[in-house]
GUBALO-283639 format. One line per 10 residues: number of its first residue (from 1); their letters; for each residue x, y, z of C-alpha. Coordinates in steps of 0.25 Angstrom, whole numbers. Example, Ala and Ser with C-alpha at 12.3 -4.5 7.8 and 13.67 -1.06 7.14 Angstrom:
REM GUBALO-283639
1 = as = 49 -18 31  55 -4 29
REM end
This chain:
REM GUBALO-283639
1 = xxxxxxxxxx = 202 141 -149  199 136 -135  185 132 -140  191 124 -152  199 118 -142  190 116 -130  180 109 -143  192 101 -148  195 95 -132  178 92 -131
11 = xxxxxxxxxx = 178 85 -144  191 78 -140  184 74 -125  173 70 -134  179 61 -144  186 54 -131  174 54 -125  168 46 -136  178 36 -138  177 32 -123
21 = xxxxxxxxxx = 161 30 -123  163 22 -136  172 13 -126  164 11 -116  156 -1 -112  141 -2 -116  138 -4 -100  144 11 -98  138 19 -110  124 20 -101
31 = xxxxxxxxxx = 130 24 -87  137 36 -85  144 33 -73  149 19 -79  155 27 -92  161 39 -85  169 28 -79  172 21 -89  177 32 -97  186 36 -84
41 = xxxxxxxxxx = 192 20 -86  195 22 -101  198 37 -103  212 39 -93  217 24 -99  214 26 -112  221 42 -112  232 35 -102  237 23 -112  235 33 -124
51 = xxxxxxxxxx = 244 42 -115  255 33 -114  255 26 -125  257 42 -132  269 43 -123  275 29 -126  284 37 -136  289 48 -126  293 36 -118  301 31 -127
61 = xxxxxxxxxx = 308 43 -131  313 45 -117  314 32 -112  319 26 -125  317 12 -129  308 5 -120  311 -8 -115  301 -21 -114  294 -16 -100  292 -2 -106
71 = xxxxxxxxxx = 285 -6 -117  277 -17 -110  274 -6 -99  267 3 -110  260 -8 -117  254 -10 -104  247 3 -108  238 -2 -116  230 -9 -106  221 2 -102
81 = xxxxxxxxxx = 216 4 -116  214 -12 -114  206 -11 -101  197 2 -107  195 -8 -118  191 -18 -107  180 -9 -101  175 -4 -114  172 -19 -117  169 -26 -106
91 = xxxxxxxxxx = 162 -13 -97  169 -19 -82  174 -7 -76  179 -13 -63  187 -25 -72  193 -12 -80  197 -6 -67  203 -17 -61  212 -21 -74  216 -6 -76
101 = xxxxxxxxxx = 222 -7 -62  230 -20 -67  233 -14 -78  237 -1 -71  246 -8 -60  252 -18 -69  258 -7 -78  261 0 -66  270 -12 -60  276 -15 -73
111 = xxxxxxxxxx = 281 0 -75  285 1 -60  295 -12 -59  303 -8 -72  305 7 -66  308 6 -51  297 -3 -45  289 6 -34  298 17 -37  296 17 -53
121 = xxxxxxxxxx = 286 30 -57  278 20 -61  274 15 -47  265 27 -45  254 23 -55  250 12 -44  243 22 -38  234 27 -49  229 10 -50  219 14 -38
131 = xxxxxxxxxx = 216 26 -42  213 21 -56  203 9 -48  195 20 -42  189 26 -55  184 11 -55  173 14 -43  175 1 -37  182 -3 -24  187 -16 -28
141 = xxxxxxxxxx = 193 -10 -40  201 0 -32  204 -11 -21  211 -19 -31  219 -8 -38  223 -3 -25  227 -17 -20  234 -19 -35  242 -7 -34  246 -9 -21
151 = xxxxxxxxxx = 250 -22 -24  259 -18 -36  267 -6 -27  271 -18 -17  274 -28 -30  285 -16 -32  288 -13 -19  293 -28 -17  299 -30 -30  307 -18 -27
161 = xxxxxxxxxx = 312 -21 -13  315 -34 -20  323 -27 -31  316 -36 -40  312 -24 -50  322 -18 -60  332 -6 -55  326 8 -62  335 16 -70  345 25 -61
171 = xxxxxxxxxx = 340 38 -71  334 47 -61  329 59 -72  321 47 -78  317 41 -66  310 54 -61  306 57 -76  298 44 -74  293 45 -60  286 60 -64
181 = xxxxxxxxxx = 280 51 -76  273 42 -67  269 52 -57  263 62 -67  257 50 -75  250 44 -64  247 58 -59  240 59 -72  233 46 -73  230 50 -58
191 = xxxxxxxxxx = 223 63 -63  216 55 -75  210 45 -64  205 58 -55  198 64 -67  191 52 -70  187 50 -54  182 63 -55  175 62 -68  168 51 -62
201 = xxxxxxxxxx = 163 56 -50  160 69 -59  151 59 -67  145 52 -54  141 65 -48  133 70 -60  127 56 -61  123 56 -47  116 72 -50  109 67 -60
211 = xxxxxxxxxx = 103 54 -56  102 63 -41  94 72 -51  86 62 -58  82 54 -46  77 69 -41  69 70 -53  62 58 -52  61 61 -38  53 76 -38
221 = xxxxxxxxxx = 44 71 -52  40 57 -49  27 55 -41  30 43 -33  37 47 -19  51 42 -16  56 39 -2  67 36 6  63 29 21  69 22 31
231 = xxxxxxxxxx = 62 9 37  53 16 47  48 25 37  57 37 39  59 45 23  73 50 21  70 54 7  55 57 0  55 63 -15  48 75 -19
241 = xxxxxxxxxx = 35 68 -24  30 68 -10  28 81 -8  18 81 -22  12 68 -14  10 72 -1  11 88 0  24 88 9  37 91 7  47 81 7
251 = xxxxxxxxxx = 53 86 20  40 83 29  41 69 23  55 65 27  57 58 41  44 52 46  36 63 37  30 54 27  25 41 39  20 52 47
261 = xxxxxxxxxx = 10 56 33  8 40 31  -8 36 35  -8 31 50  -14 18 44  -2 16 34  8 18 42  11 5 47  12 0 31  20 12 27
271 = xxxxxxxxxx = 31 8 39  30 -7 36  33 -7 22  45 4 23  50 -6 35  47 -19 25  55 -11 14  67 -9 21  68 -24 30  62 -32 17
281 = xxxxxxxxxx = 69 -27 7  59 -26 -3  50 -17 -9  36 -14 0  25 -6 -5  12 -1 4  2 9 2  -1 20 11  -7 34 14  0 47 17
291 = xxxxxxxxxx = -5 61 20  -3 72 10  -3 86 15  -15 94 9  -11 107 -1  -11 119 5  -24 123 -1  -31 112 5  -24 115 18  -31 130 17
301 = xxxxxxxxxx = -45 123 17  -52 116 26  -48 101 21  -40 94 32  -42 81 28  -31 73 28  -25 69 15  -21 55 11  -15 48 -1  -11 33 -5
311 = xxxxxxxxxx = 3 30 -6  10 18 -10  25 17 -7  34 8 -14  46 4 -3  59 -3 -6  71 -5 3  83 5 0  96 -4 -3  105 -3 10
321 = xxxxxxxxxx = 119 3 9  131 -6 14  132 -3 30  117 2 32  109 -5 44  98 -14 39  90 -4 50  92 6 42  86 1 28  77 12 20
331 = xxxxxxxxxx = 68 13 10  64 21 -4  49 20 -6  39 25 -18  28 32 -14  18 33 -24  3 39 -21  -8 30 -24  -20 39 -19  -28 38 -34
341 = xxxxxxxxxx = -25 22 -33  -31 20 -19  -43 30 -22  -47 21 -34  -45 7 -27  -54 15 -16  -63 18 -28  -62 4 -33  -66 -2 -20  -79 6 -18
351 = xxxxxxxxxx = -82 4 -32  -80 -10 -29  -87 -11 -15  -99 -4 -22  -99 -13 -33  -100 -25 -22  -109 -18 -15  -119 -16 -27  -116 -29 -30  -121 -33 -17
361 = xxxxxxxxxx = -133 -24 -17  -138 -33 -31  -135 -45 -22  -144 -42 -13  -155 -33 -23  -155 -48 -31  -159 -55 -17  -167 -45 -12  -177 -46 -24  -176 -60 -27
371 = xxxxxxxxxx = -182 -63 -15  -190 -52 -13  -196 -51 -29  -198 -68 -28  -206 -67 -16  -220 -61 -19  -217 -63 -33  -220 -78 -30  -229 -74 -21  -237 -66 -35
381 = xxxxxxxxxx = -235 -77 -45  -239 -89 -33  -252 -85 -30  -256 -79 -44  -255 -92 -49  -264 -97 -39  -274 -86 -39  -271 -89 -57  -276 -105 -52  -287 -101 -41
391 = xxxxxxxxxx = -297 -110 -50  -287 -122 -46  -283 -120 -35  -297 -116 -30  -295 -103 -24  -304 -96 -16  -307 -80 -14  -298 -78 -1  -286 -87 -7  -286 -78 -20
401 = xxxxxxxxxx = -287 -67 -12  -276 -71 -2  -267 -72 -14  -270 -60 -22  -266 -54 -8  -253 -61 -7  -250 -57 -24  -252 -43 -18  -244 -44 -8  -233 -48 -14
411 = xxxxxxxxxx = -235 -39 -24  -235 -27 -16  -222 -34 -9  -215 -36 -23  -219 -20 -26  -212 -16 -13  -200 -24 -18  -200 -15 -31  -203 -3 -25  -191 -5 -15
421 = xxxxxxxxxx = -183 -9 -28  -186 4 -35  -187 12 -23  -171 10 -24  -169 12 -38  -173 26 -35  -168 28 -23  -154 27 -31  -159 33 -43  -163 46 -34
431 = xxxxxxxxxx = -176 48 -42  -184 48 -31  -189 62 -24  -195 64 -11  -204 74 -7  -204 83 6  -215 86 13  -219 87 27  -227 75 34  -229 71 48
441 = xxxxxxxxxx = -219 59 50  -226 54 63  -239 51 54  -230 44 43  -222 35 54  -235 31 61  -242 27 47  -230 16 42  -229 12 58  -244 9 55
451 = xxxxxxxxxx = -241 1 40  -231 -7 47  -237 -10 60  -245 -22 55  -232 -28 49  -227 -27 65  -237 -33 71  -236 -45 62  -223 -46 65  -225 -45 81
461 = xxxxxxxxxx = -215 -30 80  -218 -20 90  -218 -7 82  -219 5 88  -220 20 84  -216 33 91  -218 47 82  -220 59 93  -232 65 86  -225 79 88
471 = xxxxxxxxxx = -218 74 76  -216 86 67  -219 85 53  -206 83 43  -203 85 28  -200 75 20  -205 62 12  -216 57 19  -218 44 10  -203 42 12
481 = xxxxxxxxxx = -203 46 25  -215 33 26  -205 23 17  -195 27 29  -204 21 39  -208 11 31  -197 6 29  -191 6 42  -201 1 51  -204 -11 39
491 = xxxxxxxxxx = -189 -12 41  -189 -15 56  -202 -21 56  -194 -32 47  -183 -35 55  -189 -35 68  -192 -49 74  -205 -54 80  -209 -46 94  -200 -35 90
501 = xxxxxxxxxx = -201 -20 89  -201 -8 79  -201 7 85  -203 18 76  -200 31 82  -199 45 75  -193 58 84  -187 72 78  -172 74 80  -167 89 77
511 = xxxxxxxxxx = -172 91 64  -174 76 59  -185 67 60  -180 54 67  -187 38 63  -180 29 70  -185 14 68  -180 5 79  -183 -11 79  -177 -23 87
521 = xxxxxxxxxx = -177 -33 74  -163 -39 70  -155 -29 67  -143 -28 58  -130 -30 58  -118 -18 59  -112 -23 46  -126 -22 40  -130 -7 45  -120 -1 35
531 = xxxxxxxxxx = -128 -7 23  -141 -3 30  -149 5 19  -141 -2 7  -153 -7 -4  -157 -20 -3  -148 -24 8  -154 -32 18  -144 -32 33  -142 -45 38
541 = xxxxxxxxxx = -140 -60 34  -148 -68 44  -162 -60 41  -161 -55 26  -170 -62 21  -179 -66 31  -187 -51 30  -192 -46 17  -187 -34 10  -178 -29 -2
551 = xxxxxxxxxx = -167 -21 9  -173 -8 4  -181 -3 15  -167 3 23  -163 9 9  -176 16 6  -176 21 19  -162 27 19  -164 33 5  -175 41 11
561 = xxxxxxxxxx = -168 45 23  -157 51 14  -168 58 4  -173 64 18  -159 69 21  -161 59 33  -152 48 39  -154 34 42  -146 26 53  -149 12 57
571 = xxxxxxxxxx = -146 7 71  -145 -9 71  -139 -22 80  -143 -37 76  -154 -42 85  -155 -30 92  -163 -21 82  -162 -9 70  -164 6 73  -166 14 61
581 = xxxxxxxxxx = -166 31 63  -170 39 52  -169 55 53  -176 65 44  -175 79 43  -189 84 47  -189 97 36  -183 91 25  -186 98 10  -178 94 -1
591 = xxxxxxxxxx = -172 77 -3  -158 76 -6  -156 68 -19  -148 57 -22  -145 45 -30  -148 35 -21  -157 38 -12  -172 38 -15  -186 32 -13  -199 27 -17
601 = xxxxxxxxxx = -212 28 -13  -221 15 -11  -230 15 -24  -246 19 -20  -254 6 -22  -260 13 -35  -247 14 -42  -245 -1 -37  -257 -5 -43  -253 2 -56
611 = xxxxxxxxx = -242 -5 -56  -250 -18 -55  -259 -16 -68  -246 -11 -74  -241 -25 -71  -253 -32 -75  -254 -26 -88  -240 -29 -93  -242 -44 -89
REM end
């Protein structure tokens, strides 16, 4: 039976329930704040008219006929169904509020100067008009109920200390039977009014846990970092995610935790757009890096390289609370990691460099060869067609001769050119193999010093070699070891002005063979050094294309260096000279390979003259 009837109460609460949202405003069906109170508004006005309306009759059957105030005063009662009217149409909560208390107090007046002025049992309602403003939430509506109901006390103070008010009936029994009423019914309203205060903070409570609970759950599952700082970078609050980001808990991040983990190089950006955030008002955003502790089971091994990642933070100025000092502004910032981001526009600009590089590298491969293709090939077709002409021209022996020698030469010059060309294409291939063997390197240095001390003389160079003859015997490549030299010596030979000189010395240092190639030509300049050894790139501006050459001599030579397992390190200052210091190991057995480094021998002058009759037989 209590079941039936707890149901029957629950269905009741629920049909009233019902009725109530189907009055509210459209603007409050969507916030549940905003209709809790405006259920509060409607539901004690619309029970409290339907109350008195229900004991209209039981007034009448004590009271008797009423007269003209009487009725007017319970007419009066219909205005609170007319304000829940109003809010259900028109949605203004304040507006309801205020006319309620108009309402309230005007009925309050009207009732009180017909029955005894301040002293009529009416008079106590005047204090439930404030009370009535507060459910409204809003200062001003209390300010003016107050004020209102204050006002109307005095009006019936003075117009009974003016004895301009009727005298109340001398019938004490029903003076004190009306005074209860009044007391008990504005208890009662009085009691209403409290419930629906307390529902209210009841609903703003479990509003507050919930969005509290919602923003914690955005909080502890979203990757971007959420914090709280003050101007100088000080966090007060840092979400969960940053433990995920940066391996430590929250607590060792609070306080000047997290500057202290900012890169020394950002720090300055970091302060300045926190400070920039809270003085400017707006939004600021700057990129920095922050160290992440390393998991435990890197910290077991022996990786202690500091850890870095990318961060960019997202700052905007925290809105001020009335009477906070403008000192003490603070800001909420986004931290996001952008590690993947900042490894790919690293990756980008490499890519990049290395495509402008390359591009580079055609640059010069396109100039190189257009002058140094061009050159003896004119040389060849010239004096072909004059030898083809000899008849006309009236050639003798030693003229045909001295021209067949010049198409020779430039034919041999126009084969180094290729040879040098595919000498790269292999070296960067990596199909080229060289073959250990031991060889006496003081014998192989004096023989190129030989080849190339005529080219010296002619150019009036001072060249001058110093091999110990207790030079022992090394393992290695002995015609690369010779392309080395070669190359070297042709090298300074080149750059080395009239009246100068070329040393060629050769010593043993621990283990390695040492060649060092020292000359007093022009030199090269520091920004040039670093690109020393690049194919086809020729250092300076000023003397490129006074020497001939395809800028492949250094990069042979540092190719061969590498297959040996050696090193190559080249020494230089403008006007002053170039010191080149190659080291060899002296037992060495098996090459290293790789993809870009590689060589090739000079062809033999039989395979040259093959390829000459192969030529002639195509054409």
């Amino acid at each position: 039976m209590h079941t039936s009837r707890s149901v029957r109460d629950v269905t009741v609460l629920s049909i009233f329930r019902d009725c109530l949202d189907a009055l509210l405003h459209p603007s409050a069906r969507y916030d549940a704040l905003t209709r809790a109170r405006h259920r509060a508004f409607m539901a004690p006005r619309l029970l409290g008219s339907l109350a008195a309306f229900a004991a209209f009759p039981v007034y009448l059957a004590m009271r008797g006929a009423p007269n003209a105030l009487e009725v007017a005063a319970f007419t009066w009662l219909i205005a609170p169904i007319l304000l829940s009217w109003f809010l259900s149409r028109t949605g203004r909560y304040e507006g309801a509020h205020v006319l309620s208390s108009l309402a309230l107090a005007g009925l309050v007046v009207t009732i009180a100067m017909s029955t005894g002025g301040i002293e009529s049992f009416a008079a106590i309602w005047l204090v439930v008009v404030p009370l009535e403003a507060a459910l409204s939430a809003s200062r001003r509506v209390v300010a003016f109920a107050s004020a209102l109901a204050l006002a109307c006390a005095s009006l019936l103070i003075v117009l009974g200390h003016l004895d301009m008010l009727p005298v109340p009936e001398a019938n004490t029994g029903l003076r004190a039977f009306f005074m209860g009423f009044g007391v008990a019914s504005a208890t009662l309203y009085a009691a209403g009014l409290a419930f629906g205060a307390e529902s209210l903070a009841r609903t703003s409570v479990s509003l507050l846990y919930v969005e509290e609970d919602r923003y914690r759950l955005l909080a502890r599952n979203m990757s971007d970092v959420i914090s709280r700082h003050h101007r100088n970078g000080m966090v007060q609050f840092i979400s969960p995610a940053a433990e995920a980001m940066l391996g430590a808990p929250v607590a060792r991040l609070l306080g000047h935790g997290l500057f202290d983990r900012v890169h020394v190089a950002d720090r300055p950006a970091y302060l300045t757009a926190l400070s920039d955030a809270a003085r400017g008002g707006e939004a600021r955003s700057v990129e920095f890096r922050l160290r992440r502790d390393a998991p435990r089971s890197r910290e077991r091994g022996q990786n202690t390289q500091v850890d870095f990642i990318w961060v960019e933070m997202r700052c905007r100025p925290l809105e001020q609370v009335l009477g906070t000092a403008a000192a003490e502004a603070e800001v909420v910032a986004v931290m996001r990691d952008v590690t993947d981001r900042k490894t790919q526009e690293q990756a980008l600009d490499l890519a990049r460099t290395a495509a402008e590089h390359a591009d580079a590298s055609k640059t010069r491969f396109l100039a190189t060869m257009s002058h140094e293709l061009r050159t003896p090939l004119n040389a060849i077709i010239g004096f072909s067609e004059m030898i083809v002409q000899e008849d006309a021209l009236m050639l003798d022996a030693a003229r045909r001769k001295e021209y067949a020698q010049l198409i020779n030469d430039s034919g041999q010059h126009l084969l180094s050119v290729v040879n040098g060309i595919l000498d790269m294409s292999k070296m960067e291939t990596g199909n080229f193999e060289i073959t250990p063997e031991p060889f006496e390197p003081r014998t192989a240095l004096i023989n190129c010093c030989n080849l190339l001390a005529l080219k010296a003389r002619e150019n009036a160079i001072d060249l001058v070699t110093r091999a110990p003859e207790n030079l022992p015997y090394m393992t290695g490549d002995p015609r690369a070891f010779k392309q080395i030299a070669l190359n070297l010596v042709s090298n300074a030979i080149k750059f080395t002005e009239r009246g100068g000189s070329v040393t060629v010395s050769a010593g043993v240092e621990g283990s390695r063979l040492v060649l060092r190639v020292v000359d007093t030509g022009v030199g090269i300049a520091a920004d040039d050094l670093k690109r020393v050894g690049d194919p086809f790139f020729q250092a300076g501006k000023t003397y490129q294309r006074r020497h001939e050459g395809t800028g492949l001599g250094l990069s042979i030579v540092k190719s061969l260096v590498a297959l040996h397992s050696g090193e190559m390190t080249v020494q230089s200052r403008i006007d002053e000279g170039t010191t080149v210091t190659v080291a060899l190991p002296l037992a060495f057995t098996s090459p290293v390979p790789t993809s870009n480094i590689a060589t090739l021998t000079p062809p033999s002058r039989s395979a040259t003259q093959d390829q000459v009759h192969q030529v002639k037989k195509s054409a």
